[in-house]
C-alpha positions as CSV (number, residue, x, y, z in Angstrom):
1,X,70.6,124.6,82.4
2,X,71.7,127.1,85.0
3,X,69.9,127.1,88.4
4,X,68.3,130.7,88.0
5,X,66.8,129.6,84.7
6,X,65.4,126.2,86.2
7,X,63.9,128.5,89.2
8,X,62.1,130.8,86.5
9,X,61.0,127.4,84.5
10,X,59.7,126.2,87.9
11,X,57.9,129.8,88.3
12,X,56.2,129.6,84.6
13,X,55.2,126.1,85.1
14,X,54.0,124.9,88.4
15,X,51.1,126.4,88.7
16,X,49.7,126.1,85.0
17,X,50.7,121.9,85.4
18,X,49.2,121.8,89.1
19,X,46.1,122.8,87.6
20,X,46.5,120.9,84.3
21,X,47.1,117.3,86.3
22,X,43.9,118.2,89.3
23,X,41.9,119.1,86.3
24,X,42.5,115.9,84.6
25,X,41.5,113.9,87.7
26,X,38.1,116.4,88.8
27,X,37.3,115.7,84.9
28,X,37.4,111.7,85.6
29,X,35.7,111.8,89.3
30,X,33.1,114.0,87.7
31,X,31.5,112.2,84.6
32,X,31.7,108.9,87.1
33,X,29.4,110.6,89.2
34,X,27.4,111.6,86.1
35,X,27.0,108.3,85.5
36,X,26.2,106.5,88.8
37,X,29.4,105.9,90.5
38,X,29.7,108.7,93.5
39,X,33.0,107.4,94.8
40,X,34.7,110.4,94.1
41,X,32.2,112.6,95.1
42,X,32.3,111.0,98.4
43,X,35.8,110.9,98.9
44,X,36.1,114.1,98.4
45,X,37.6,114.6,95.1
46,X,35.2,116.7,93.6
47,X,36.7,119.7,94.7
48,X,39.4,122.2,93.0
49,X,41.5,122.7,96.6
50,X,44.7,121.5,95.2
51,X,45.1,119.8,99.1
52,X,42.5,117.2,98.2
53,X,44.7,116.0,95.0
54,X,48.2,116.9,95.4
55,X,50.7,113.9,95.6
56,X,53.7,114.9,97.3
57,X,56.0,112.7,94.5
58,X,53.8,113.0,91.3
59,X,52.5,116.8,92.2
60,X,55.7,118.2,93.7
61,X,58.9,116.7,93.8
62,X,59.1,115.2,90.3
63,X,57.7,118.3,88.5
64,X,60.0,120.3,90.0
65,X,63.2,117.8,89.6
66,X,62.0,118.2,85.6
67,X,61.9,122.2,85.7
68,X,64.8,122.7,87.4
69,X,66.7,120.5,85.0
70,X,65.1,121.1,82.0
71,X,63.8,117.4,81.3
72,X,62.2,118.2,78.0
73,X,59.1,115.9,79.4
74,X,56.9,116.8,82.0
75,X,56.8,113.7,84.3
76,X,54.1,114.1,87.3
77,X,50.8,113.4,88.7
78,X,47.8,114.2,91.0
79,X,46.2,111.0,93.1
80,X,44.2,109.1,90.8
81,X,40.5,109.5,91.8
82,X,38.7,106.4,93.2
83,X,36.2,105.3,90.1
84,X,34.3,102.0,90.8
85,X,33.4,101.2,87.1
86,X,31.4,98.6,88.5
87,X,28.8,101.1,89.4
88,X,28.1,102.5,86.4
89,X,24.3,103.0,84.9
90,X,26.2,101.3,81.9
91,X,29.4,99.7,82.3
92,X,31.3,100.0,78.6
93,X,29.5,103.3,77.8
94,X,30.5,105.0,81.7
95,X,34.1,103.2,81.3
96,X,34.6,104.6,77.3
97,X,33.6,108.4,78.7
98,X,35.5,108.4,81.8
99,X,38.7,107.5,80.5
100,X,38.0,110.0,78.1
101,X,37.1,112.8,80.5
102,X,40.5,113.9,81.9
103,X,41.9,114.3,78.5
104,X,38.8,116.5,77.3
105,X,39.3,118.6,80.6
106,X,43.3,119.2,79.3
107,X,41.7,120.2,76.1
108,X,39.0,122.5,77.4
109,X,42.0,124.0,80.0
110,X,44.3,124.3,77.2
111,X,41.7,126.5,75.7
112,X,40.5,128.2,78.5
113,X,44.1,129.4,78.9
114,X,44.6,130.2,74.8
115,X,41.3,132.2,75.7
116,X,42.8,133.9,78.7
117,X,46.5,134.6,76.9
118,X,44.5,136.4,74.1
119,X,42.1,138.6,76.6
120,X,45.4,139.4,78.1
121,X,47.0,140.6,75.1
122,X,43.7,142.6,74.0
123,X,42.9,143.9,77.2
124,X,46.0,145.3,79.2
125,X,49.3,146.9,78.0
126,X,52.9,145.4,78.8
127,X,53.7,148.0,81.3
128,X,50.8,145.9,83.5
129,X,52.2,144.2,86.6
130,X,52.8,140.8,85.9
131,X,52.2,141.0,82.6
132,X,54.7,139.3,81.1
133,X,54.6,136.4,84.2
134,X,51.6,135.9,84.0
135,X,51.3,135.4,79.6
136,X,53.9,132.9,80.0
137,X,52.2,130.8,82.4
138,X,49.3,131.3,80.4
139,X,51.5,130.3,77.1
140,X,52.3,127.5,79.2
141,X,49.4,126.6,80.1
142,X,48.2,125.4,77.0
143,X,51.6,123.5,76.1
144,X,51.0,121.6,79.4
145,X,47.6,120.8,79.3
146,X,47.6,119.6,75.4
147,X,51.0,117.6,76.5
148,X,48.9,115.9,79.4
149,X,46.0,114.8,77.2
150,X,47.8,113.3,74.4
151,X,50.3,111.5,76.7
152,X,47.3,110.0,78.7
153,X,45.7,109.0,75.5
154,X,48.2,106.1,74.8
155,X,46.9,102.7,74.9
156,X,49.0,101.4,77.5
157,X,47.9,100.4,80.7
158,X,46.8,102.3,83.2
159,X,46.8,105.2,80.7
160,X,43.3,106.5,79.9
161,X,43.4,105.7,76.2
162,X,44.3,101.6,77.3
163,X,40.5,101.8,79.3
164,X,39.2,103.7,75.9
165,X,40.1,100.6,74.3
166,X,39.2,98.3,76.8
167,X,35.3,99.9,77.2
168,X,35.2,98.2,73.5
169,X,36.8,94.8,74.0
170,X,35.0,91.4,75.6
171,X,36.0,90.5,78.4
172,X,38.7,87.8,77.1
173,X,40.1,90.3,75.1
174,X,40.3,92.8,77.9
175,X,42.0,90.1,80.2
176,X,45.0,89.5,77.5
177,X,45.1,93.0,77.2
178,X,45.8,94.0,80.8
179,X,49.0,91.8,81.0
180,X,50.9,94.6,79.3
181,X,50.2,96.4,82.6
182,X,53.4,95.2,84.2
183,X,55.6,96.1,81.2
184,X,53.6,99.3,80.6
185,X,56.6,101.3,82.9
186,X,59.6,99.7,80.6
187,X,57.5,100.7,77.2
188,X,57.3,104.1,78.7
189,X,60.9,104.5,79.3
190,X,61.7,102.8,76.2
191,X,59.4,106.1,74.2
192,X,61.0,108.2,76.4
193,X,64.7,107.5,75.9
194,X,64.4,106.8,71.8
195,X,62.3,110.3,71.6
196,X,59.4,108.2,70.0
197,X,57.4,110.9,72.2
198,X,58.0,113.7,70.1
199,X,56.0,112.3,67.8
200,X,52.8,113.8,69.7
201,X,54.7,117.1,69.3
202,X,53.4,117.7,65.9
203,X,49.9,117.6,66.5
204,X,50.2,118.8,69.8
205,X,51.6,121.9,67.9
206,X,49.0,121.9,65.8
207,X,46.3,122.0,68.0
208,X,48.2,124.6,70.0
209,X,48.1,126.9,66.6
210,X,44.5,126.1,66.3
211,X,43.3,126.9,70.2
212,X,45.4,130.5,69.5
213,X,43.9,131.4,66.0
214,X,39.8,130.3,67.6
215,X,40.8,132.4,70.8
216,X,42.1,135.4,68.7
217,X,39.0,135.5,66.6
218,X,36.4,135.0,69.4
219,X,38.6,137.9,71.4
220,X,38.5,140.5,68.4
């Protein structure tokens, strides 16, 4: 990939996976609150100024390192928001739907932005400044934020889906369960390089159809 074209990915895609990755972490910080634990909300975190979220590795320089070079996978992250699970009105209950919360917010910002790529197209004509621009971003948008919340839905540790399945295990179980943590980097790499990722593509495709087809009808 030729530098110009990584520049233009970077321009298409920052923004939309900024939002997409902050998102994901308000979307954690705020069902904790919702049930009992105000960590976040006293740190801070439940805020959408990018400043209180960005990581200077996860946010910035490894996103762009991907765009640039055209990584096919979107590697980054925001700082994780501080949950105290112990806190919780109900323990397995606040743990099962805050895990589950930052992949819901990548859904309902996937469709937010199907939503928004449709109004565009209905709305304005393509001789509109920054049309084009901003229908890609949008475009991308979804891709990322669908991308986000399927990849953080696999059970290995820390991943969201791992505390989804934890918030239903006793605590033995649990226990034996979190010693994949310090392999979980290795199995990652190991999906990566043997492309056993792009098996989420399919239905993330899918879903990507289905947010477009909703958005078009609720735009008409």
């Amino acid at each position: 990939m030729d530098l110009e074209h990584g520049l233009k990915q970077v321009s298409q895609q920052f923004v939309p996976f900024m939002f997409a990755v902050i998102v994901h972490e308000i979307g954690h910080g705020w069902v904790a609150h919702w049930f009992g634990d105000d960590t976040a909300k006293n740190s801070g975190r439940l805020t959408i100024n990018p400043m209180a979220h960005i990581d200077p590795i996860g946010t910035v320089l490894f996103p762009v390192i991907n765009m640039v070079t055209g990584i096919p996978i979107l590697i980054g992250w925001a700082k994780p928001v501080p949950i105290n699970p112990m806190r919780f009105r109900k323990y397995r209950t606040g743990l099962f739907w805050v895990s589950l919360a930052g992949p819901i917010a990548n859904l309902l910002m996937a469709f937010a932005s199907a939503l928004s790529l449709c109004l565009l197209v209905k709305l304005l004509t393509p001789e509109f400044f920054f049309y084009k621009e901003f229908g890609l971003m949008l475009r991308e948008g979804i891709i990322i934020n669908l991308w986000l919340g399927a990849f953080n839905l696999l059970p290995i540790p820390p991943l969201d889906g791992s505390k989804v399945i934890e918030s239903m295990l006793s605590y033995p179980a649990m226990q034996k369960y979190e010693k994949i943590a310090p392999y979980s980097f290795y199995i990652l790499l190991a999906l990566m390089f043997t492309g056993a990722l792009s098996l989420l593509a399919g239905p993330i495709q899918f879903m990507e159809s289905r947010l477009l087809g909703l958005s078009a009808i609720l735009t008409r």
